[in-house]
KETIKE-512669 format. One line per 4 residues: number of its first residue (from 1); their letters; for each residue x, y, z of C-alpha. Coordinates in steps of 0.25 Angstrom, whole numbers, plus 2048, in hexadecimal, padded with zeros to 3 digits. Example, Ala and Ser with C-alpha at 12.3 -4.5 7.8 and 13.67 -1.06 7.14 Angstrom:
<nodes>
1> AS> 831:7EE:81F  837:7FC:81D
</nodes>
This chain:
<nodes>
1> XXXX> 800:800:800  804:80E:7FD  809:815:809  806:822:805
5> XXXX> 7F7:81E:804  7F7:813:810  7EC:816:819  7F0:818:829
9> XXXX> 7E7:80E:833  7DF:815:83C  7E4:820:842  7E0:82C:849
13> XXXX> 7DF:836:83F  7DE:846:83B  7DC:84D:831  7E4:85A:82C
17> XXXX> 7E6:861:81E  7F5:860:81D  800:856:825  80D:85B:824
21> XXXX> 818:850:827  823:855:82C  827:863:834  834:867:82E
25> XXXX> 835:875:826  82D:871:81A  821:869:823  820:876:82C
29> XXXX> 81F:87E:822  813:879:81B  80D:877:828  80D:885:82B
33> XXXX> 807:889:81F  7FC:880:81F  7F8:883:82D  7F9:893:829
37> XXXX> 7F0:891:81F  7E5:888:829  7EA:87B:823  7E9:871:82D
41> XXXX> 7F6:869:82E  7FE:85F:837  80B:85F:838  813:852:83A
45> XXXX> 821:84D:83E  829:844:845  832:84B:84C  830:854:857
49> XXXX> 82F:863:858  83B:866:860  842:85D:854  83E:863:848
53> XXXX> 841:872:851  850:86E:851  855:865:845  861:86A:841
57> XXXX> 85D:86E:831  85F:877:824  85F:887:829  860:88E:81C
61> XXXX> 853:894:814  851:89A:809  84A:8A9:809  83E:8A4:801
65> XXXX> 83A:899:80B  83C:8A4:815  834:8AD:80F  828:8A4:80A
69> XXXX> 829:89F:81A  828:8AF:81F  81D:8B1:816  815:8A4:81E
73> XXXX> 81A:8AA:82D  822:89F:82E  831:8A6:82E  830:8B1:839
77> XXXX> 83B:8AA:843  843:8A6:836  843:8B5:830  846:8BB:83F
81> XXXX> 851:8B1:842  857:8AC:835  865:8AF:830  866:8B3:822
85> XXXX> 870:8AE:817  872:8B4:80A  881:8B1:807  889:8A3:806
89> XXXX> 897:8A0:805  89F:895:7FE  8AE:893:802  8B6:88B:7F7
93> XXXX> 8C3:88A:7F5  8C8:893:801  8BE:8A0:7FE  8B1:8A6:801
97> XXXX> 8A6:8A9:7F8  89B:8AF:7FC  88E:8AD:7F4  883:8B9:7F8
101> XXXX> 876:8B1:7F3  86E:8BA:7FA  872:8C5:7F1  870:8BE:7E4
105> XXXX> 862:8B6:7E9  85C:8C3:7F2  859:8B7:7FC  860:8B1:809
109> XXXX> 85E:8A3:810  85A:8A5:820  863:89C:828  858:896:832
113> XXXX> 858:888:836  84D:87F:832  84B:87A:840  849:889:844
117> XXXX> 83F:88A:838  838:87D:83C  836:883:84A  830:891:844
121> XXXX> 826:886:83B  822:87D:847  81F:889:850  816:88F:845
125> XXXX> 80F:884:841  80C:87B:84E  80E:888:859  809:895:854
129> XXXX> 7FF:88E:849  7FB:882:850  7FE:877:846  7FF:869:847
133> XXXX> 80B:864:848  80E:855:84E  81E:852:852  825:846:855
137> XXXX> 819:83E:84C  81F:82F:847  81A:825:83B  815:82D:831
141> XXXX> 80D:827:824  806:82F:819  7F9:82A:814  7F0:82B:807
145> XXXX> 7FA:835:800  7F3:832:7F2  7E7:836:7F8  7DE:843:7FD
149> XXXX> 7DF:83E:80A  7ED:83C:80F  7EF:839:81D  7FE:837:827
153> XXXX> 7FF:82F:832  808:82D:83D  80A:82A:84A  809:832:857
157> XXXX> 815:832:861  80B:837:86B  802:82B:86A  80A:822:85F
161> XXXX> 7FD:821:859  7FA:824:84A  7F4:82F:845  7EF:833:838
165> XXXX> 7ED:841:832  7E5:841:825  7E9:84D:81B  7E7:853:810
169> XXXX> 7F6:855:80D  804:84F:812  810:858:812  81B:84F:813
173> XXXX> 828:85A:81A  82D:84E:822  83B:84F:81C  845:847:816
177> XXXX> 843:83C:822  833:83C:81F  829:833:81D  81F:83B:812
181> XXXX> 829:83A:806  829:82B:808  81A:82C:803  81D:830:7F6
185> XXXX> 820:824:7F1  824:820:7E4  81C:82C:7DD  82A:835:7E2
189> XXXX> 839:834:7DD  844:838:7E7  850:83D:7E0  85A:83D:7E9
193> XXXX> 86A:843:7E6  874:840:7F2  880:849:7F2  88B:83D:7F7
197> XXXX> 88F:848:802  88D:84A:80F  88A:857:818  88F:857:827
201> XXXX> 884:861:82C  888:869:838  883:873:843  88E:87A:84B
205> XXXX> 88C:882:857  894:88D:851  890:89D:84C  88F:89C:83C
209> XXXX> 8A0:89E:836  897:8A5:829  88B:8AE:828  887:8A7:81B
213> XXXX> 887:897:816  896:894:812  899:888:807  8A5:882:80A
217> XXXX> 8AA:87C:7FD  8B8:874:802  8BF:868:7FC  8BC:860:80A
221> XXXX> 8AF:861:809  8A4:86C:809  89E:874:817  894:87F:819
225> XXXX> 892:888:823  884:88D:826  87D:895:832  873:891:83A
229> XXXX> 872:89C:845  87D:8A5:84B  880:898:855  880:88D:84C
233> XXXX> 887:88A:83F  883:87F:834  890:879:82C  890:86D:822
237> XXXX> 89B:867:81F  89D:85B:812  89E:84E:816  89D:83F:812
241> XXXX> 88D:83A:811  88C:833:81C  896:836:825  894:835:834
245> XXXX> 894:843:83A  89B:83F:847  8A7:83E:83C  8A8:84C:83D
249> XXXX> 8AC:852:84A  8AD:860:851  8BC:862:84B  8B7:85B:83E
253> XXXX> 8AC:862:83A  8B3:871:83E  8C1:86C:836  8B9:86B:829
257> XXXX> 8B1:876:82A  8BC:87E:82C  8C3:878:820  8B8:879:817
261> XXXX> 8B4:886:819  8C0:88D:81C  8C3:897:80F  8CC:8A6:811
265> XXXX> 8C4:8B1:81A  8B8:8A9:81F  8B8:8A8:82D  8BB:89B:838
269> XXXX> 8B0:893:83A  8A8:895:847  8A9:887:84C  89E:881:857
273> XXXX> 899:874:85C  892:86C:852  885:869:857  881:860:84B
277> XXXX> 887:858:840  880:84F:836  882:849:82A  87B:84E:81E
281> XXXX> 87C:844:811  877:84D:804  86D:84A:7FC  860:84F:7F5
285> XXXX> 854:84A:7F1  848:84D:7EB  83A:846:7ED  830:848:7DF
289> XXXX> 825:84B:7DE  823:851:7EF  815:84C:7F0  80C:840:7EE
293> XXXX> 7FE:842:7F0  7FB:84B:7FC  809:848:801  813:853:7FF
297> XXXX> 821:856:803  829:85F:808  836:863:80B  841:858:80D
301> XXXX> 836:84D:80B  835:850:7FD  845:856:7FA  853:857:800
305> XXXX> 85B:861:7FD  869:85E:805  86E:86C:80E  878:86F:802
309> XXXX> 870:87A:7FE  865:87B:80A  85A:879:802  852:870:80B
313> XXXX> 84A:878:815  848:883:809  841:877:7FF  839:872:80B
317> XXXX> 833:87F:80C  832:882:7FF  828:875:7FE  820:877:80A
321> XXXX> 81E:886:807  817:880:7FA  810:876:801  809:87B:80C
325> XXXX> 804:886:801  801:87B:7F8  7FA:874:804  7F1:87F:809
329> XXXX> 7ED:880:7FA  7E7:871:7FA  7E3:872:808  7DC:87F:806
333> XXXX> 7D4:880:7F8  7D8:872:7F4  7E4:877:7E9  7EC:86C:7E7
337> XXXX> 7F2:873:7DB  7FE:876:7E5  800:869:7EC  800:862:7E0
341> XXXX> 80B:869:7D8  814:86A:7E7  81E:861:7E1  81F:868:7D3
345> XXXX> 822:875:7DD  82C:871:7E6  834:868:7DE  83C:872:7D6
349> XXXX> 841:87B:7E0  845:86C:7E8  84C:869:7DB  852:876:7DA
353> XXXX> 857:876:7E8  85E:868:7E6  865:86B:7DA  86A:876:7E0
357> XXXX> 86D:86E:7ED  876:864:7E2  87D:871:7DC  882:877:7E8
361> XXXX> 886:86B:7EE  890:867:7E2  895:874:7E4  897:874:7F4
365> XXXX> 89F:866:7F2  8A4:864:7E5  8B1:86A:7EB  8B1:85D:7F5
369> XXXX> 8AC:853:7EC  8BC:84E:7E7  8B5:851:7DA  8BE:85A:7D2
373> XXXX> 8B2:85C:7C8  8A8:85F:7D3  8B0:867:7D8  8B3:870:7CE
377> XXXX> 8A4:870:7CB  8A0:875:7D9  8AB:880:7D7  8A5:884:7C9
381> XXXX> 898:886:7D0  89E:88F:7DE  8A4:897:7D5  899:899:7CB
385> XXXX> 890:89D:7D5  89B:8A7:7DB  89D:8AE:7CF  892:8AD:7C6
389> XXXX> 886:8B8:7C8  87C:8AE:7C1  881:8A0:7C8  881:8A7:7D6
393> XXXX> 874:8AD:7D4  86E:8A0:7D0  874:898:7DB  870:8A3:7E5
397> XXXX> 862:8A2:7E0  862:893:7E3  868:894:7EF  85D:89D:7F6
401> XXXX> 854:895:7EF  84C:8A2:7E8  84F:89A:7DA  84B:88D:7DB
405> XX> 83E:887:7D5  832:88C:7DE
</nodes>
């Protein structure tokens, strides 16, 4: 029997217009809009409040998603507390360049870190509007997405019993992890690209060395420096996919960076504890079409984009900004016309960002690659950019996102 149309045993059950899988940026989001615009709506995840408040992730947004989120009154604490960036740096081969993107883009990104932005959505949504929202939840299924009358069921940790909530809509923004994209079955195609590199992702307890992103392009291996607040400083450094963080101690970690991103003029590093190190293994993938039915996805359920170009948060609110519009649509006066092209909308700015996400990173390591070709290639492209009017204004486009297909 089909899963995605397998009826649930009896249950306690309810009934709401829209269930939202998943309370991450892009789940949040388009619970906010429905409950705005009167659309009732519950909220489901499996992890707890205090959780999804403080997961270390992505920090950087692009202007448009700030200001399509200040025009909904859902960035007020972002836009009183956010830094602003509108210059980057590449050190190669022992100098500086600095790239104003800002200039030749008119925008900035907004250096606010998702769990903050996750805390703004939660207290919007559940305190001050009094939505629905149901943490620490377990066992999800999906139910009669082919139909008008979809339904999700899962269990209750309070009880452990099952509960079913019959819908008119499923968003599924349950990430990467999730359980809703496994629903689309063999209708959907997964194109997947793995880079072959791995990322040692890193928090130091330690002011910001920069006042902008710094690329540090180096025979030894690429590292990026990036802040997260005045206290706290986010640094990559290239490593082997799969490698086992506790290979990388204090001494380590600081040596490397050193090394990487030393050029003439730029100043020490201001080194700290390192409260968090994980390895990130790169890779993309993208999930076609994002919907089946009444099911539609969101965010990192329906496409990776690896931090190379920190793309994620910024396509995950790029789709639930159209789908909660598209939802209240169908929920509203029964226009489907939205919801049914949601896919055919979303997917070229997705496929925009990860072939951008696939340029940059053959730029940023084709110097460490042991690739004489690739890396004469990555140097072709840094110095395009640096002195080409045209190619920098097209890569400052892309990089603040104003370009890519809406």
């Amino acid at each position: 029997m089909n899963p995605a149309s397998t009826p649930e045993p009896s249950a306690p059950r309810r009934r709401t217009r829209v269930v939202v899988v998943g309370a991450g940026p892009a789940g949040l989001t388009v619970a906010n809009i429905l409950r705005a615009a009167s659309v009732d709506c519950v909220v489901l995840e499996t992890e707890t409040r205090e959780f999804i408040e403080q997961r270390p992730r992505a920090g950087f947004i692009e202007e448009w998603a700030v200001r399509a989120l200040e025009q909904r009154g859902l960035a007020d604490r972002l836009l009183a507390h956010a830094q602003t960036h509108s210059e980057c740096e590449f050190r190669w081969a022992g100098e500086r360049h600095r790239f104003s993107y800002g200039e030749l883009s008119g925008n900035r990104h907004f250096v606010y870190p998702q769990p903050l932005l996750v805390t703004d959505l939660v207290h919007a949504y559940a305190d001050r509007a009094g939505g629905d929202i149901r943490f620490g939840i377990r066992d999800v299924e999906l139910h009669g997405i082919d139909t008008d009358r979809p339904s999700v069921s899962y269990t209750d940790p309070a009880t452990g019993e099952r509960t079913r909530v019959d819908c008119d809509a499923i968003a599924g923004c349950d990430g990467a992890r999730g359980v809703t994209r496994t629903y689309l079955g063999e209708r959907a195609t997964v194109a997947r690209h793995d880079y072959g590199i791995g990322w040692l992702a890193l928090l130091a307890e330690a002011p910001p060395s920069s006042d902008c992103v710094v690329f540090g392009i180096h025979p030894r291996g690429f590292a990026a420096h990036m802040a997260r607040s005045p206290e706290v400083t986010r640094y990559y450094l290239e490593c082997p996919p799969g490698d086992d963080p506790e290979n990388w101690p204090h001494e380590r970690v600081w040596s490397e960076l050193r090394a990487r991103l030393a050029v003439a003029g730029a100043p020490p590093l201001t080194e700290g504890r390192l409260i968090e190190k994980r390895v990130l293994d790169m890779h993309n993938y993208v999930v076609e079409p994002m919907s089946r039915g009444r099911l539609y996805l969101a965010g990192d359920a329906a496409h990776l984009a690896a931090p190379i170009a920190a793309k994620g948060m910024n396509l995950a609110l790029h789709d639930a900004l159209f789908l909660g519009d598209a939802l209240v649509a169908y929920c509203g006066s029964g226009n489907d016309s939205d919801l049914s092209g949601y896919s055919e909308a979303c997917l070229p700015r997705v496929w925009q960002y990860e072939e951008f996400s696939q340029w940059l990173s053959e730029l940023l390591h084709g110097t460490s690659s042991g690739d004489p070709f690739k890396a004469g290639i990555a140097g072709a492209r840094l110095r395009r950019i640096l002195r080409s009017p045209a190619a920098a204004a097209a890569f400052a486009e892309i990089y603040i996102g104003t370009g890519a297909g809406s």
